[in-house]
N, C-alpha and C positions, 0 to 999 in steps of 0.2 A: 504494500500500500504506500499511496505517495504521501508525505507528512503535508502540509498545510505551509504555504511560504511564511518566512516571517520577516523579521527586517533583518536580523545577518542572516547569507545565505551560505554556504561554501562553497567552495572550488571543486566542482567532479573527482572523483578518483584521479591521480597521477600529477595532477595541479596543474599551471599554469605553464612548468618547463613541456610538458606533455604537447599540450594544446598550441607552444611555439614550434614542438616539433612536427604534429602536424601541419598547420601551415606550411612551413619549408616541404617537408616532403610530399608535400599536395599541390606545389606550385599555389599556394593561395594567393592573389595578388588583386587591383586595385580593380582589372580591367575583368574580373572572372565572379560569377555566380556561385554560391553556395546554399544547400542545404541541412539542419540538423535534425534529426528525430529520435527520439523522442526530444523536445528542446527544453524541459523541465521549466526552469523560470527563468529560461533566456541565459543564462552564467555566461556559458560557452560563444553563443552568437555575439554577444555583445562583444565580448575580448576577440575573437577572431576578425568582426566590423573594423574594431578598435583598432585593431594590429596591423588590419592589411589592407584596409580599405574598400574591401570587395562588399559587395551586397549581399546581404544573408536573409535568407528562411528558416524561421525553426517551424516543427510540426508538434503538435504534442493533445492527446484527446482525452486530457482535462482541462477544461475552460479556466478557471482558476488559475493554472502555472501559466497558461496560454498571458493571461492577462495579466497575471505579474512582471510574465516574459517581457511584454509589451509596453510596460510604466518603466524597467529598466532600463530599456532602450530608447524613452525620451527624457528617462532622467539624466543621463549620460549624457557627453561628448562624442559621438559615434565619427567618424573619421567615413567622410563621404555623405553628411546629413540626411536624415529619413530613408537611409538605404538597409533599413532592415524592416522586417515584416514577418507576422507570425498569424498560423492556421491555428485552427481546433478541428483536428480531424484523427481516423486511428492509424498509426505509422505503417497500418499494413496496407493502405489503400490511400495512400497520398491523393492531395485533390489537385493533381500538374498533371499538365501533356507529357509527354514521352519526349526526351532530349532536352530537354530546360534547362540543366545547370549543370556546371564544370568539375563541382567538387559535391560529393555528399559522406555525410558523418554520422556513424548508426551509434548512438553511444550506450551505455549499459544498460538502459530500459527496453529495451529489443530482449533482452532475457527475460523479461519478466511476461513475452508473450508466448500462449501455446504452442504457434507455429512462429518462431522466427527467422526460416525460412522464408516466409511470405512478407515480410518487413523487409529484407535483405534482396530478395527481387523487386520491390518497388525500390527501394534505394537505386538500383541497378536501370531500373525504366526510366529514371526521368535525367539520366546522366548523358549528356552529350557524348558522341563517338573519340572515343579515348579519352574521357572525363576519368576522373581518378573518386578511387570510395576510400573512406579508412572507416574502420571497426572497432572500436574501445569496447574489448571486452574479457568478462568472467573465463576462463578455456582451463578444462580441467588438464592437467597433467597428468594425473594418476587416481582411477575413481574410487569412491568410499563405496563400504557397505551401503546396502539401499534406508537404511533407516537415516543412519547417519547423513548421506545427502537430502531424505525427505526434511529433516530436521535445520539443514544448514540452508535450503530451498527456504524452507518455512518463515526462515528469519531472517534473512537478506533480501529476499522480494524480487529476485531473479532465481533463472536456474541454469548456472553455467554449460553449455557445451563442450566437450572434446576441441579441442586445436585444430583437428583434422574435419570437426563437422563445421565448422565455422569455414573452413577454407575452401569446402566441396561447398558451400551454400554460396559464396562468392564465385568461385569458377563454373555451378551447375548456371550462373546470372550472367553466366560471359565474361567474368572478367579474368585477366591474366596478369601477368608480372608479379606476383604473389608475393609479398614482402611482411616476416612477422618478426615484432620486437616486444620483448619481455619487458614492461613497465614496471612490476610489480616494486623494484627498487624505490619508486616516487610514487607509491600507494597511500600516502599517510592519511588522508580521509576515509577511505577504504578499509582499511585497519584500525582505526580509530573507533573502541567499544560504543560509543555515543552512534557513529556513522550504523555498526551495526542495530544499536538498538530501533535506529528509524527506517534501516530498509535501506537497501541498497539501490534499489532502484530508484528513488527519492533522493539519492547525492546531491545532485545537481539542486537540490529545492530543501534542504532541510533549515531549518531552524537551529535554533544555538542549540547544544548538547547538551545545556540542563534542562532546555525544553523536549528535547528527545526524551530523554530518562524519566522525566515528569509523566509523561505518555505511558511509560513501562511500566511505573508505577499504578496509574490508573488504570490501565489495561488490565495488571496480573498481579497489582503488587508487591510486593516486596522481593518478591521470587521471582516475579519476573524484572525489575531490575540486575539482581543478583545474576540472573539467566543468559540478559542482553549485554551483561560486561562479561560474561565468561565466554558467550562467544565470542566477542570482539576476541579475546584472550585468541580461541580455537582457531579463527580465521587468521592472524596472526601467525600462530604456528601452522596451521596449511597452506601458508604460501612462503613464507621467510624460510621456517624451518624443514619438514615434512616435503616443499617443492610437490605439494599434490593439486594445487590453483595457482595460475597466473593469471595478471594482467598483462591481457593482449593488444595491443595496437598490429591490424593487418589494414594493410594498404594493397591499393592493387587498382589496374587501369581496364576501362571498359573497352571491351576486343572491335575495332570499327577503324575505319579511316578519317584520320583526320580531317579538317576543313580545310579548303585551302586557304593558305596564305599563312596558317598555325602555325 
């Protein structure tokens, strides 16, 4: 479940060095279009506007992040003025023609749908011919017992993929060049007990961490505070230590011919 925006928001999983290495490696730049979805309450769109100039969409189908998305973006300095804009729709059925934009960004709310698969081919439809996609996300490394994943599913708000099924969902959408980098290094929100206590899939949107924990408390009390730090703890050691989840960032170019003059 997605937490409720509030006035601090945090930075996604892997921060802000993350999101300048996409950029770079997506050629983001002043003259080129981009897409986010799920776009939570704008974080990301706004710093990549900010950074490059380029025109941004976020997607996201709760009206609420939609609209907080959207009070960020004129509270802000956006670099290129009123060049962003934000839908309320569900990421697996974008509401764009087919080849619209240059760059698209599926960030870790894509795990949190049954078929994300079907999220990852629309990302892939509305990318111009050799448009590049990158993927921030959950990819297990080595899987648990099934309780133990129902249980870490339960409480994060996503439910990570294999590395390999992430890569077949991008190439079964045409894309090639396939490029994957281990982020989990610059996870500190991600790993952060508070982050798990409010869902992972809510990163992009949560609230301070005493108000996460406040939730846990009302939610399950006491025990489930107790619960929600001990996972952070667990999540922690299944990716630092154990190496059985990473943070993935895959990048990769839509298989087409250029335009000319590209």
């Amino acid at each position: 479940m997605v937490a409720r925006p509030g006035r601090r928001v945090l930075f996604p999983p892997g921060g802000e060095s993350l999101y300048r290495h996409i950029a770079r490696q997506v050629e983001l730049t002043a003259e080129k279009e981009f897409v986010v979805a799920p776009c939570g309450a704008g974080v990301t769109t706004v710093f990549l506007a900010s950074l490059t100039g380029a025109a941004g969409v976020g997607v996201d189908p709760d009206r609420r992040l939609v609209e907080a998305a959207a009070a960020r973006a004129r509270a802000r300095t956006v670099a290129g003025g009123g060049r962003l804009h934000y839908d309320v729709a569900p990421v697996d059925d974008l509401p764009y023609r087919d080849a619209v934009f240059d760059v698209a960004i599926g960030e870790l709310g894509l795990g949190a749908l049954p078929e994300p698969e079907r999220a990852v081919r629309e990302l892939v439809r509305v990318l111009r011919p050799r448009g590049m996609v990158a993927l921030v996300q959950l990819a297990w490394i080595r899987r648990l017992d099934p309780e133990g994943e129902r249980r870490l599913v339960e409480h994060l708000g996503v439910r990570p993929c294999l590395l390999v099924e992430w890569k077949q969902m991008l190439r079964d959408a045409g894309v090639v060049d396939l490029r994957v980098e281990d982020w989990s290094h610059a996870a500190e929100a991600l790993l952060s007990p508070s982050a798990v206590a409010g869902g992972i899939a809510g990163a992009a949107s949560l609230s301070d961490r005493a108000a996460l924990l406040w939730r846990s408390l009302r939610r399950r009390g006491i025990d489930g505070v107790k619960e929600s730090l001990n996972w952070g703890h667990e999540l922690r050691r299944l990716i630092l230590r154990d190496r059985a989840l990473e943070l993935s960032l895959i990048t990769g170019t839509l298989w087409g011919e250029a335009s000319e003059g590209a």
